[in-house]
N, CA and C atoms as an extended XYZ file, in Angstrom:
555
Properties=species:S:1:pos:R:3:atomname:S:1:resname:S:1:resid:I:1 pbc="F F F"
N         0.848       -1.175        0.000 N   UNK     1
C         0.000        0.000        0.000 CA  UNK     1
C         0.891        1.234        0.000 C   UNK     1
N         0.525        2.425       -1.008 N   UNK     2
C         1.031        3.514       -0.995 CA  UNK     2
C         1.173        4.687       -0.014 C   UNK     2
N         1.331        5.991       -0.178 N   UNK     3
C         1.455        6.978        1.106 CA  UNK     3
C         0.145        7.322        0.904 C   UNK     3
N        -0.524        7.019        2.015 N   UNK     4
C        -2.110        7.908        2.091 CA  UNK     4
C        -2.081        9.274        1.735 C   UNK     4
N        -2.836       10.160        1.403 N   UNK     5
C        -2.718       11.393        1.424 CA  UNK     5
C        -3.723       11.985        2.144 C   UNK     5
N        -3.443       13.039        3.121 N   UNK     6
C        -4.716       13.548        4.089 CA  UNK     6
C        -5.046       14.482        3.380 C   UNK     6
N        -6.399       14.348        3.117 N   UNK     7
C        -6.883       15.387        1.731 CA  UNK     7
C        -7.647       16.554        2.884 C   UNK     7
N        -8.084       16.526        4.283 N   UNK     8
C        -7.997       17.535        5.173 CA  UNK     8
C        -6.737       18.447        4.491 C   UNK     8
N        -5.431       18.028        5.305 N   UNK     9
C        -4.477       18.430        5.242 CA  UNK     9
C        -3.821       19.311        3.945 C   UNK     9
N        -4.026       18.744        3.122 N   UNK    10
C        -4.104       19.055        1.971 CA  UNK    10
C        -5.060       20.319        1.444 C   UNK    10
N        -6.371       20.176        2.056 N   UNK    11
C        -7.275       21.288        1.670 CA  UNK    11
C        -6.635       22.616        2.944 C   UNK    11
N        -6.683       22.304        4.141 N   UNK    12
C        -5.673       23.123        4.783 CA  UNK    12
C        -4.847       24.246        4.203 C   UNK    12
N        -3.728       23.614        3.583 N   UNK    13
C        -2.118       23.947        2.987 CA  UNK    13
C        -2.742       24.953        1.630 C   UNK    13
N        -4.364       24.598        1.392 N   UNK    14
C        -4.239       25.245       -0.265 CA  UNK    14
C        -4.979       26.492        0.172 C   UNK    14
N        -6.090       26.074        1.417 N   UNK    15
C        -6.846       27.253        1.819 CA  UNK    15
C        -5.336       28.600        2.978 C   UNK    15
N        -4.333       28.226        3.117 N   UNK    16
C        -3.536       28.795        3.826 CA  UNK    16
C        -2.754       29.672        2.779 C   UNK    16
N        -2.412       28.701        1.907 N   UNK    17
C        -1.771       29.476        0.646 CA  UNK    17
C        -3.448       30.956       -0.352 C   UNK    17
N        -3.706       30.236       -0.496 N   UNK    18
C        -5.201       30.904       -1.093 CA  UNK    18
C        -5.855       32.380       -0.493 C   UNK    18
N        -5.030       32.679        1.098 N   UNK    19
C        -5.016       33.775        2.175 CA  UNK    19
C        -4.445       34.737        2.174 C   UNK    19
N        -3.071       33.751        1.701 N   UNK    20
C        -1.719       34.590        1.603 CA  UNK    20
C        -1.983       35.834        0.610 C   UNK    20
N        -2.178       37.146        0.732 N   UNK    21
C        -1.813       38.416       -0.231 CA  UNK    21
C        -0.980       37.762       -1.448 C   UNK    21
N        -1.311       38.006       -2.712 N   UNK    22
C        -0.398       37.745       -3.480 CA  UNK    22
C         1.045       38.955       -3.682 C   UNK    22
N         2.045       38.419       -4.251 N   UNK    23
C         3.013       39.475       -4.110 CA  UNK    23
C         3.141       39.810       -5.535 C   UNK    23
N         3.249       41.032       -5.663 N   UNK    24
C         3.370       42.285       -6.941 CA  UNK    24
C         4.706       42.956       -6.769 C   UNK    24
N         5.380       42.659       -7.795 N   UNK    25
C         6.404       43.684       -8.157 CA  UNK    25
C         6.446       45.154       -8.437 C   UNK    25
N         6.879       46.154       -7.970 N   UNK    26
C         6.602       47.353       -8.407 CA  UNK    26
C         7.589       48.236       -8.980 C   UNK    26
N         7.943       47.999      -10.158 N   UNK    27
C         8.765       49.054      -11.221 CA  UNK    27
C         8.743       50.202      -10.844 C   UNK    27
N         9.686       50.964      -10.664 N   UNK    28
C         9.230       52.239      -10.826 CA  UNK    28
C        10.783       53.081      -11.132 C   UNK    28
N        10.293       54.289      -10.924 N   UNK    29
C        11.447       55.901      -11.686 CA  UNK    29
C        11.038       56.692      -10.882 C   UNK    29
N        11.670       57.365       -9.639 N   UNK    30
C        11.144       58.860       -9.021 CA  UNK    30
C        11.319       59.553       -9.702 C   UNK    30
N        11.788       59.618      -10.854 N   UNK    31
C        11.521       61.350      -12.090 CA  UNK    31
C        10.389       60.750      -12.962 C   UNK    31
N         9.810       60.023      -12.672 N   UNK    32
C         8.768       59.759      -13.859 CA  UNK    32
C         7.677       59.891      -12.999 C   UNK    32
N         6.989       60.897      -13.757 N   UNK    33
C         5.774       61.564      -13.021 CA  UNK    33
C         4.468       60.677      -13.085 C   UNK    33
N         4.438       59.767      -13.664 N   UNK    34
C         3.757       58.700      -13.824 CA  UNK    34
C         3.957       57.467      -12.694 C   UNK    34
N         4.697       57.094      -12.457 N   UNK    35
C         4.974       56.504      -11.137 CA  UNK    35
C         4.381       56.976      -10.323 C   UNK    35
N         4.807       57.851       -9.939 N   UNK    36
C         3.971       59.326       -8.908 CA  UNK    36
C         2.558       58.831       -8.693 C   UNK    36
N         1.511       59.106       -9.836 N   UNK    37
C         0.281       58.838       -9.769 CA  UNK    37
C         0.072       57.586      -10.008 C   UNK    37
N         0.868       56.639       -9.848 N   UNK    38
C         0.831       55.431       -9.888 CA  UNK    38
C         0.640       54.926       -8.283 C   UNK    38
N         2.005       55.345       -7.513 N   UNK    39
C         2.122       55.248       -6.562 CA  UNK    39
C         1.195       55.351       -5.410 C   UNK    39
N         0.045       56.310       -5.232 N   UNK    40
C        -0.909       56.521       -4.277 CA  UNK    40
C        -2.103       55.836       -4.773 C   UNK    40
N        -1.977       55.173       -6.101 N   UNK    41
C        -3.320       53.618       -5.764 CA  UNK    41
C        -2.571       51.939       -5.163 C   UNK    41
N        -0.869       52.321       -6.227 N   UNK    42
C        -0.559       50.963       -5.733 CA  UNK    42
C        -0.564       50.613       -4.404 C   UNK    42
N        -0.322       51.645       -3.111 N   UNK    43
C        -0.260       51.243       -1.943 CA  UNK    43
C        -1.259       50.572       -1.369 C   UNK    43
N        -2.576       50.761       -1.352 N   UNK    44
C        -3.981       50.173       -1.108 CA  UNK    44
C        -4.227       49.286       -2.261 C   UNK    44
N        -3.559       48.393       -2.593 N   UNK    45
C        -3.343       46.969       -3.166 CA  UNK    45
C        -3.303       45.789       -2.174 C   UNK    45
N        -4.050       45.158       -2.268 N   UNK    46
C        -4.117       44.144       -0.734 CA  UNK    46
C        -3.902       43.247       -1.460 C   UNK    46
N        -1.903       43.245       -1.612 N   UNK    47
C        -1.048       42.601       -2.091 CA  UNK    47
C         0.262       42.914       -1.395 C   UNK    47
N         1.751       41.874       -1.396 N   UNK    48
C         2.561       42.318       -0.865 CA  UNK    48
C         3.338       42.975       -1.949 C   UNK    48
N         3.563       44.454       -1.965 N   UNK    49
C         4.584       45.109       -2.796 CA  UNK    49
C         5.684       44.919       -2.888 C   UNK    49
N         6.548       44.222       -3.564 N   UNK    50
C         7.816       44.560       -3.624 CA  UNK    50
C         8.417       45.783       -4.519 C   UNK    50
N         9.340       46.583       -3.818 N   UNK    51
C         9.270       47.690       -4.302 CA  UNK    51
C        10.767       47.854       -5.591 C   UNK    51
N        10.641       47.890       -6.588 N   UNK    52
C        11.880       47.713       -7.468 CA  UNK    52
C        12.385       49.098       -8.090 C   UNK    52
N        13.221       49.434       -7.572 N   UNK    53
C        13.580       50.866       -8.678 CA  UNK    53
C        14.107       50.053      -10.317 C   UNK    53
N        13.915       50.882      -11.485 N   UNK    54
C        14.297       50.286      -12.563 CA  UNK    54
C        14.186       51.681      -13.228 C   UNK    54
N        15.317       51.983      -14.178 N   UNK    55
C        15.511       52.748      -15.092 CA  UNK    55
C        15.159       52.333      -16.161 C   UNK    55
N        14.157       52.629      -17.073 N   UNK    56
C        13.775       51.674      -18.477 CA  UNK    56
C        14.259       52.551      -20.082 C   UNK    56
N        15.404       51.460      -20.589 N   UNK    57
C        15.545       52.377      -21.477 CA  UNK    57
C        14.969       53.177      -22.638 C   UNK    57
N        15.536       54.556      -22.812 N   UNK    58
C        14.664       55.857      -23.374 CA  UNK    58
C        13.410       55.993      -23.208 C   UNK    58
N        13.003       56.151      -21.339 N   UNK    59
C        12.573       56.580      -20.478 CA  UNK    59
C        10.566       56.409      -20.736 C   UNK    59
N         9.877       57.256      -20.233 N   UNK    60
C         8.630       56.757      -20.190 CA  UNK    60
C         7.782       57.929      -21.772 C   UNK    60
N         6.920       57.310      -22.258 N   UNK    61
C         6.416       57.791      -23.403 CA  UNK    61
C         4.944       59.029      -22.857 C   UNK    61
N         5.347       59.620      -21.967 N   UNK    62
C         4.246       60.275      -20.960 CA  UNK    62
C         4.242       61.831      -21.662 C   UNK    62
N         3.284       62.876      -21.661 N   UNK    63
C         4.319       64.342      -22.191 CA  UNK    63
C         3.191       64.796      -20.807 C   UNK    63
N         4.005       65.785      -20.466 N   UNK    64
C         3.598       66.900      -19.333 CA  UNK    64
C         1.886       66.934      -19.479 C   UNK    64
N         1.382       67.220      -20.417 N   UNK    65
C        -0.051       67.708      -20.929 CA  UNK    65
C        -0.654       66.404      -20.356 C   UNK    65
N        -0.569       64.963      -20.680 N   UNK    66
C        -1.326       64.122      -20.506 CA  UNK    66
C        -1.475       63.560      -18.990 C   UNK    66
N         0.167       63.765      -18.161 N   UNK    67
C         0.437       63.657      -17.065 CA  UNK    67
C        -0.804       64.809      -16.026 C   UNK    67
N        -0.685       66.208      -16.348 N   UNK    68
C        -1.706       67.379      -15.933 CA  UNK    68
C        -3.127       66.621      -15.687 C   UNK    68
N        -3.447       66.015      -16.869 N   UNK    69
C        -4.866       65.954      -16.937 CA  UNK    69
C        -5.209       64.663      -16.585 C   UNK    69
N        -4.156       63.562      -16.383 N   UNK    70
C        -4.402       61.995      -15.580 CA  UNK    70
C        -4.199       62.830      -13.954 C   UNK    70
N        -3.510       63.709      -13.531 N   UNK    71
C        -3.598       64.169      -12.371 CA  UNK    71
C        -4.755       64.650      -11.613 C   UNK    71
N        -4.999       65.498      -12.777 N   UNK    72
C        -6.307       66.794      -12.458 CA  UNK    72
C        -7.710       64.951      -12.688 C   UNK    72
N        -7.709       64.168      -13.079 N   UNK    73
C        -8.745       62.848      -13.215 CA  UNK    73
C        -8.850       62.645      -11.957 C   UNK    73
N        -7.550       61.871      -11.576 N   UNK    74
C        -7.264       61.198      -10.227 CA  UNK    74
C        -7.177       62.048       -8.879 C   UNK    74
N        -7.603       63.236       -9.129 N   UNK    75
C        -7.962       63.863       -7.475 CA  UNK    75
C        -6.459       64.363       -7.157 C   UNK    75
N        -5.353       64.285       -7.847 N   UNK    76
C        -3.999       64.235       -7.302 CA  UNK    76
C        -3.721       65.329       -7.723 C   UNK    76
N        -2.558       65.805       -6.329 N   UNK    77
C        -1.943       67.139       -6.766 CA  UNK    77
C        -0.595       67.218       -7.651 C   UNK    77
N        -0.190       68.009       -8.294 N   UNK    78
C         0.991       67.858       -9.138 CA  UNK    78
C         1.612       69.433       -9.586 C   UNK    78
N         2.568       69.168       -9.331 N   UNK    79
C         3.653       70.246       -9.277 CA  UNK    79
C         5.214       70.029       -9.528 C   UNK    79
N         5.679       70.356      -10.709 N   UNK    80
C         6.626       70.048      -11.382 CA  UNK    80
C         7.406       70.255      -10.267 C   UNK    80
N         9.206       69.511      -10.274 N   UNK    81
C        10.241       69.039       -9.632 CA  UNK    81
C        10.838       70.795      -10.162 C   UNK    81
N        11.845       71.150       -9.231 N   UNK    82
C        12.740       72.547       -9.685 CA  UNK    82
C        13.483       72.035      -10.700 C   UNK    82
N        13.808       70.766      -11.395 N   UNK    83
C        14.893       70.242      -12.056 CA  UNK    83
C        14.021       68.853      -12.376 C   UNK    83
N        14.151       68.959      -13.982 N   UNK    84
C        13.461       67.664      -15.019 CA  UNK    84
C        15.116       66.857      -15.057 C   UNK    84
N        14.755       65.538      -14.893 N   UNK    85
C        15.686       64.555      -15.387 CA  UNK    85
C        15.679       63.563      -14.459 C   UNK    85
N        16.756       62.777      -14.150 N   UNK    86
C        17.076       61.449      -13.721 CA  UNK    86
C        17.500       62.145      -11.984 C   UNK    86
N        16.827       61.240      -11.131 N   UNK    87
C        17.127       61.682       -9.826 CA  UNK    87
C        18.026       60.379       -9.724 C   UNK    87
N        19.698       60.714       -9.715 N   UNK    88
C        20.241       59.590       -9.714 CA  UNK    88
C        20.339       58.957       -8.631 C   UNK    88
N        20.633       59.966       -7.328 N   UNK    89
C        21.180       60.171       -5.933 CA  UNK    89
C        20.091       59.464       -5.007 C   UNK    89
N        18.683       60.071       -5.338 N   UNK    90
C        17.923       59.309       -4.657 CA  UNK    90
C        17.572       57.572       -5.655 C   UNK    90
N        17.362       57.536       -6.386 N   UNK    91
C        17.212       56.558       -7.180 CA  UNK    91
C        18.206       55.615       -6.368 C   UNK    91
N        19.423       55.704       -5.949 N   UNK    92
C        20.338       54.776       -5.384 CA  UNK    92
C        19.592       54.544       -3.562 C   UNK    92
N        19.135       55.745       -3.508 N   UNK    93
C        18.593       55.394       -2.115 CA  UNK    93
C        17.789       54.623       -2.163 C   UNK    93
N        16.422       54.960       -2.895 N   UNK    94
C        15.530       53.851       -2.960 CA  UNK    94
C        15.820       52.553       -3.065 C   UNK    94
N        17.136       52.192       -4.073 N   UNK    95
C        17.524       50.965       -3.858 CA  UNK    95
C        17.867       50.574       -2.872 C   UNK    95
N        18.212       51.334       -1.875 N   UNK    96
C        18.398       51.064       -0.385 CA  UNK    96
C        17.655       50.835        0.445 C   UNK    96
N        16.888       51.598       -0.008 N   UNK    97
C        15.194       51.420        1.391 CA  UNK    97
C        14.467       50.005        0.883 C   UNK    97
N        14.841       49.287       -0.275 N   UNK    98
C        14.075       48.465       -0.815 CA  UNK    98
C        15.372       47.002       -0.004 C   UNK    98
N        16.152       47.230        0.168 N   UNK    99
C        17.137       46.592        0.899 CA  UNK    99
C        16.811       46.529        2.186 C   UNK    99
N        16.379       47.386        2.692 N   UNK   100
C        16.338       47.732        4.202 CA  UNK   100
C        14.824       47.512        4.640 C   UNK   100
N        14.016       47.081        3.723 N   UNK   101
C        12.656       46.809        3.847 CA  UNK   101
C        11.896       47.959        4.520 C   UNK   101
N        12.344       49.293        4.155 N   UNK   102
C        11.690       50.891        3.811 CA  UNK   102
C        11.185       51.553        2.626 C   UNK   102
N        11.025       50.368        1.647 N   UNK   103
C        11.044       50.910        0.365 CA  UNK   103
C         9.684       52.180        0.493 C   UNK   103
N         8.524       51.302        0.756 N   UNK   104
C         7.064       51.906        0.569 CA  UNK   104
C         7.432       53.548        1.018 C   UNK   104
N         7.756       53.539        2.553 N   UNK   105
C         7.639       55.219        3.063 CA  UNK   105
C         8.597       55.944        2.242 C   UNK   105
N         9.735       55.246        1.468 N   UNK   106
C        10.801       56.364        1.266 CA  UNK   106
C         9.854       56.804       -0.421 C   UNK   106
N         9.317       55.877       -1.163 N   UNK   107
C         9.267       55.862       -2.336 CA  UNK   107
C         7.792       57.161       -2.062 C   UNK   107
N         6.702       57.213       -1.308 N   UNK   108
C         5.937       57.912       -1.165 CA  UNK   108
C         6.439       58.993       -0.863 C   UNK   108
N         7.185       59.414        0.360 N   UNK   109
C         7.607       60.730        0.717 CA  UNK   109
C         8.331       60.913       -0.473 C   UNK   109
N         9.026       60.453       -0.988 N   UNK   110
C        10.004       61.099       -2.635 CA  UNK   110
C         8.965       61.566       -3.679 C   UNK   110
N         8.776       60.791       -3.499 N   UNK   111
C         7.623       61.071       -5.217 CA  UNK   111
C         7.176       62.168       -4.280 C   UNK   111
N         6.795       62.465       -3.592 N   UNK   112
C         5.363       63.494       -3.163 CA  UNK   112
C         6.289       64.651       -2.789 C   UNK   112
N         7.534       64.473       -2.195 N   UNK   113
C         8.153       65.593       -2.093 CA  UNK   113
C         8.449       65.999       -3.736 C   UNK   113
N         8.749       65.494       -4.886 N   UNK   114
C         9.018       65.996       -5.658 CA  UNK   114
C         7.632       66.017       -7.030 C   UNK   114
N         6.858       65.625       -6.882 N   UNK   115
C         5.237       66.161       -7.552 CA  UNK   115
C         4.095       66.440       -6.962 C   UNK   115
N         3.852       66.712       -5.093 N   UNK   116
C         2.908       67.508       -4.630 CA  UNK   116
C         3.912       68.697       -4.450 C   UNK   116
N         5.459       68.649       -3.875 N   UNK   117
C         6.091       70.034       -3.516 CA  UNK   117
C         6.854       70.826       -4.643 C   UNK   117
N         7.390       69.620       -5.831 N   UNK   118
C         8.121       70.472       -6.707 CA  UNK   118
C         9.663       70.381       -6.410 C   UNK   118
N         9.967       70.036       -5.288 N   UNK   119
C        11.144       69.736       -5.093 CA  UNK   119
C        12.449       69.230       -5.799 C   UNK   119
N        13.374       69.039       -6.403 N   UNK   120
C        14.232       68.691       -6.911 CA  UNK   120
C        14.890       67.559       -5.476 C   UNK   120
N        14.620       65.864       -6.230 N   UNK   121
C        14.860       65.088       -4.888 CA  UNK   121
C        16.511       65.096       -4.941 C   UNK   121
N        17.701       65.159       -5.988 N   UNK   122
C        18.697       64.981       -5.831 CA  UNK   122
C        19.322       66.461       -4.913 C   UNK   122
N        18.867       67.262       -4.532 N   UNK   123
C        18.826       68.154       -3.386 CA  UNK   123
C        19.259       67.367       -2.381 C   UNK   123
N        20.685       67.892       -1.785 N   UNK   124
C        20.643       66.786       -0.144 CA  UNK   124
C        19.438       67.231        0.815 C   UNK   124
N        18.965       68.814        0.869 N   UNK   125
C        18.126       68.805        2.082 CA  UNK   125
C        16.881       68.185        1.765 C   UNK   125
N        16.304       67.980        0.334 N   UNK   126
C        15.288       67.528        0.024 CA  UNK   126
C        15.468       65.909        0.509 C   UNK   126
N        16.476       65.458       -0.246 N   UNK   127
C        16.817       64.111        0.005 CA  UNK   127
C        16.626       63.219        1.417 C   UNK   127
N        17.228       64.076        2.422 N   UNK   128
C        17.170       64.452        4.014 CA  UNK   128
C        15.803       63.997        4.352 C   UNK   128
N        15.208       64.666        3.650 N   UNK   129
C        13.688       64.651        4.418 CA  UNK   129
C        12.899       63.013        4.321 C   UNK   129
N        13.167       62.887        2.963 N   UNK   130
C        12.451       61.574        2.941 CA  UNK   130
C        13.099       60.418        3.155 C   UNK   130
N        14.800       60.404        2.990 N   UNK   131
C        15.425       59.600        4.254 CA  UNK   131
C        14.617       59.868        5.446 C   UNK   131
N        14.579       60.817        6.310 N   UNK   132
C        14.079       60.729        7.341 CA  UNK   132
C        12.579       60.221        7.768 C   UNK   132
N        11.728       60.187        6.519 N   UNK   133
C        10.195       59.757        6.525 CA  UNK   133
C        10.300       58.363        6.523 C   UNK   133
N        11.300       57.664        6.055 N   UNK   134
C        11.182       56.671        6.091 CA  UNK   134
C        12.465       55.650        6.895 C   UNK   134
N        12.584       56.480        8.027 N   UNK   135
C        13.024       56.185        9.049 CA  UNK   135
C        14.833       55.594        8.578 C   UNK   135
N        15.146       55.554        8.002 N   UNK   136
C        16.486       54.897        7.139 CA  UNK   136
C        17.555       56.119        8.107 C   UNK   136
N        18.738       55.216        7.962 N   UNK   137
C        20.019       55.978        8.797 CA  UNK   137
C        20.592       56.890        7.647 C   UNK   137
N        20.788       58.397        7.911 N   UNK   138
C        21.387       59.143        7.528 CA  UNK   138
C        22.525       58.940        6.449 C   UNK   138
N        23.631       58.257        7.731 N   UNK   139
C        25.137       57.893        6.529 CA  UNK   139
C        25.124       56.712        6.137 C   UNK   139
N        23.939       55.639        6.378 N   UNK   140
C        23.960       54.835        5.539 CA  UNK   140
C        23.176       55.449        4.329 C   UNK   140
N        22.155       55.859        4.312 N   UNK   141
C        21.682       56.797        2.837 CA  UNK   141
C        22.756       57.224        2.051 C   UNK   141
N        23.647       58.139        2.456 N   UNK   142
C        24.280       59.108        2.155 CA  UNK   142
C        25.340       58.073        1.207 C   UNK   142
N        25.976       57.231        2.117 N   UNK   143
C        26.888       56.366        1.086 CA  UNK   143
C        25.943       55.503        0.272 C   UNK   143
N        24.756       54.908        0.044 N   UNK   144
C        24.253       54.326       -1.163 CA  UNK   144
C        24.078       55.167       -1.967 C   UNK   144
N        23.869       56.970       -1.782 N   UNK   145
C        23.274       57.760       -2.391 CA  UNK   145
C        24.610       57.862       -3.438 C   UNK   145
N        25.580       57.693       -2.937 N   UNK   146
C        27.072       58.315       -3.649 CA  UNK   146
C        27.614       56.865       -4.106 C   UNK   146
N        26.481       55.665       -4.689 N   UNK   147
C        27.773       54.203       -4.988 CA  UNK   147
C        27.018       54.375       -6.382 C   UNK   147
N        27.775       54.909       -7.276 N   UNK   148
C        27.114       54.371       -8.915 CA  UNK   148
C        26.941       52.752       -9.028 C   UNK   148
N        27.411       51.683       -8.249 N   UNK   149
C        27.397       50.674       -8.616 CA  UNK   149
C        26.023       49.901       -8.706 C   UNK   149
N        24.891       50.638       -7.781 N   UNK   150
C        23.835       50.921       -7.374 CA  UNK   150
C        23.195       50.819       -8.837 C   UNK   150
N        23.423       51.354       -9.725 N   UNK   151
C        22.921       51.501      -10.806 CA  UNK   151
C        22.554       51.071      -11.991 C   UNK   151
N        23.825       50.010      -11.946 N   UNK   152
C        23.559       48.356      -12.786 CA  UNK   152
C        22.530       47.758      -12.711 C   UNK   152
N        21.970       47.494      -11.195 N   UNK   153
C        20.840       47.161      -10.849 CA  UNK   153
C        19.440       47.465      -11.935 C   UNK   153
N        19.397       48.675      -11.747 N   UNK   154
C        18.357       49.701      -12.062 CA  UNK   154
C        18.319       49.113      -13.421 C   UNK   154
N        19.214       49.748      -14.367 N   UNK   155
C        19.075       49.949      -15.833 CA  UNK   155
C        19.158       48.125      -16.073 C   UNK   155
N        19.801       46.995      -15.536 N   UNK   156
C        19.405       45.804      -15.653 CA  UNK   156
C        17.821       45.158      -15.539 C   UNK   156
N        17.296       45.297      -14.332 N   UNK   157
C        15.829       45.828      -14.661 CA  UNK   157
C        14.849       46.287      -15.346 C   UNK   157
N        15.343       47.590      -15.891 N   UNK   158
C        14.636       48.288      -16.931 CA  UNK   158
C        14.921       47.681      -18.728 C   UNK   158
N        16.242       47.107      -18.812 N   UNK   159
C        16.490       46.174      -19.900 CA  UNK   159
C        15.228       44.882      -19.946 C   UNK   159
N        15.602       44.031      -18.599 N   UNK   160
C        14.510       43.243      -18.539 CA  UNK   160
C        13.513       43.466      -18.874 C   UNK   160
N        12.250       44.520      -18.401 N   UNK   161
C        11.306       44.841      -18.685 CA  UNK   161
C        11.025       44.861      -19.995 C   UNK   161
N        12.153       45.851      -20.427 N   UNK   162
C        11.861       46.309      -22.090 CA  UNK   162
C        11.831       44.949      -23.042 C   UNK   162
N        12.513       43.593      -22.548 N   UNK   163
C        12.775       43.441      -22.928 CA  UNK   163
C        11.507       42.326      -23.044 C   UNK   163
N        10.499       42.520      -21.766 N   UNK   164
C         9.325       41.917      -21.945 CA  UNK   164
C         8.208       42.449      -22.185 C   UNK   164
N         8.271       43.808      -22.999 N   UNK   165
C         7.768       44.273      -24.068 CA  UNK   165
C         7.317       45.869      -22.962 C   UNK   165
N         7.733       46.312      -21.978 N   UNK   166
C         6.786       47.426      -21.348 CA  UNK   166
C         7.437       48.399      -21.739 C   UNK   166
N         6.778       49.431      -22.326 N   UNK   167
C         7.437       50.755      -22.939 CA  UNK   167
C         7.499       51.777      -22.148 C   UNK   167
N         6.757       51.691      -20.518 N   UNK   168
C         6.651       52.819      -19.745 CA  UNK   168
C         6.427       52.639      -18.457 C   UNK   168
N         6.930       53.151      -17.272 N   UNK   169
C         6.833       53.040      -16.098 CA  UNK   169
C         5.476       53.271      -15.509 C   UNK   169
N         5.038       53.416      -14.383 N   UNK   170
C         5.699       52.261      -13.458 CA  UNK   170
C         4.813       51.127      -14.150 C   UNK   170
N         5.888       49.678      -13.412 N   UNK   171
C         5.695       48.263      -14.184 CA  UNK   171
C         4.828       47.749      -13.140 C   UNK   171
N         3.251       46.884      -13.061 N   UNK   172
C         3.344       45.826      -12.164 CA  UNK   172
C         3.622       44.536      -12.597 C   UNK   172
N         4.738       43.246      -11.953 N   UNK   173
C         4.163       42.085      -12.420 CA  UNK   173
C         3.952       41.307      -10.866 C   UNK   173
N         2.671       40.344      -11.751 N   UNK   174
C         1.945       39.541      -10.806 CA  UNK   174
C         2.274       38.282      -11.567 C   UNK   174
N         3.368       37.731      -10.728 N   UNK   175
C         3.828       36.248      -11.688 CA  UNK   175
C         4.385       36.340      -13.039 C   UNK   175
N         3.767       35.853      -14.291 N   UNK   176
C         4.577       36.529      -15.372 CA  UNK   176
C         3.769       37.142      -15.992 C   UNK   176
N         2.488       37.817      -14.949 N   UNK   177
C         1.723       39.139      -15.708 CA  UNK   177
C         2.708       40.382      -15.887 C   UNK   177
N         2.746       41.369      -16.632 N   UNK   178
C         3.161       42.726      -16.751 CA  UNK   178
C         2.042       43.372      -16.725 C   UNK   178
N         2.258       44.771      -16.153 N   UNK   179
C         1.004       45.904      -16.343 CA  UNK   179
C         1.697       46.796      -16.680 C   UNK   179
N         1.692       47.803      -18.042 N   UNK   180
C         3.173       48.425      -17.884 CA  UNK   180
C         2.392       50.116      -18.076 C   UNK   180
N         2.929       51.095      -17.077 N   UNK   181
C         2.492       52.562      -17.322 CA  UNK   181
C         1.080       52.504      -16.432 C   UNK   181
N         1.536       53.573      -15.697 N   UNK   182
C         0.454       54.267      -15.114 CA  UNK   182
C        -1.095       54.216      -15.449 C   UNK   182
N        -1.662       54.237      -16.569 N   UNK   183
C        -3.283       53.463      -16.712 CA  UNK   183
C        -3.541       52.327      -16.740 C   UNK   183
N        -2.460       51.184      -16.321 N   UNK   184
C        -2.922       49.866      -16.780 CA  UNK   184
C        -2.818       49.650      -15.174 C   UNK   184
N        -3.135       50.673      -14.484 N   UNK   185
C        -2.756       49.721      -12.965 CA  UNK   185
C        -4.102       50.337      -11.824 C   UNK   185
């Protein structure tokens, strides 16, 4: 006679798994203003976020005008950064807070310091602040903020993606779903 199987047990293990939040990947760019308004639905996802910085190459297909008026839709406030481009400095942090299992608070206070305030996040005092929102140590920030090596990461990521067809930030995947850009999420 073979191994019995306790089909209790069994229904158990599937109803335990079946509970579990599923876990979602979360792509994202703090200069991509699309993330941004991405960011304040993905959090109330009753899912576990993992939070991924990714640089995707030649950046998100978004223009200012369409960003305004998905803002002015979604109830959200928006206010251009003092400085358009690549926040490299924090971008390395986030990879840090996503290390340090701070990703969520640092990635909200950033984005919001830099599209509800306008802020420029590669600013150290700006930078400062949302290190500090999201509770992360000072000079440990400070040295991820200053390791380009940090950065392989990112643009490896954003290769990946592209390379599974998403043309625009932020990414969700759920298993080997993609959701790619700010309206598909």
């Amino acid at each position: 006679m073979g191994i019995v199987i306790s089909l209790d047990q069994h229904r158990a293990q599937r109803a335990e798994v079946a509970a579990r939040p599923p876990r979602v990947d979360c792509f994202f760019d703090l200069a991509d203003p699309a993330s941004y308004l991405a960011f304040e639905r993905v959090e109330r996802l009753s899912a576990t976020i993992a939070w991924r910085p990714a640089v995707l190459p030649g950046g998100g297909r978004w223009t200012p005008a369409h960003v305004e008026a998905r803002a002015w839709e979604l109830r959200l406030p928006l206010m251009w950064p003092d400085r358009e481009g690549a926040f490299a400095r924090s971008m390395r942090v986030a990879a840090y807070a996503c290390e340090q299992g701070r990703a969520e608070p640092f990635v909200l206070a950033a984005s919001r310091l830099a599209f509800c305030g306008g802020f420029d996040l590669d600013d150290p005092l700006v930078l400062a602040e949302a290190i500090a929102a999201a509770g992360l140590g000072l000079e440990a920030a400070w040295a991820a903020a200053a390791d380009p090596e940090r950065d392989v990461a990112m643009h490896t990521a954003g290769r990946f993606l592209a390379a599974q067809g998403a043309t625009e930030l932020p990414v969700l995947q759920a298993g080997r779903a993609l959701f790619a850009g700010e309206a598909r999420i």
